[in-house]
C-alpha positions, 0 to 999 in steps of 0.5 A: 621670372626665374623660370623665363630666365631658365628657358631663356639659357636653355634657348641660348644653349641650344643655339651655341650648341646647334652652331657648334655642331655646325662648326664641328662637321665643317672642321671634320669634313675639310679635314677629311678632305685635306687629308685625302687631298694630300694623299691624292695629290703628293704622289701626282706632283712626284711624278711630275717632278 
């Protein structure tokens, strides 16, 4: 019982791991994206102004 409850949380673990991950790539590549938005666009929107 107690070793099936083991590898139960370490399936769980991994899981919430895997998804984290998931979610760290997307926070890092739209912020990466945002900031090279900024960047491309605030001289754009002045030199239209």
């Amino acid at each position: 019982m107690r070793g099936k409850e083991m590898s139960n949380f370490i399936e769980f673990f991994r899981m919430v791991l895997s998804y984290l991950m998931v979610f760290a790539v997307i926070v890092v590549v739209s912020g990466i994206g945002g900031f090279i938005g900024v960047k491309v666009w605030k001289p754009k929107t002045k030199e239209n102004e």
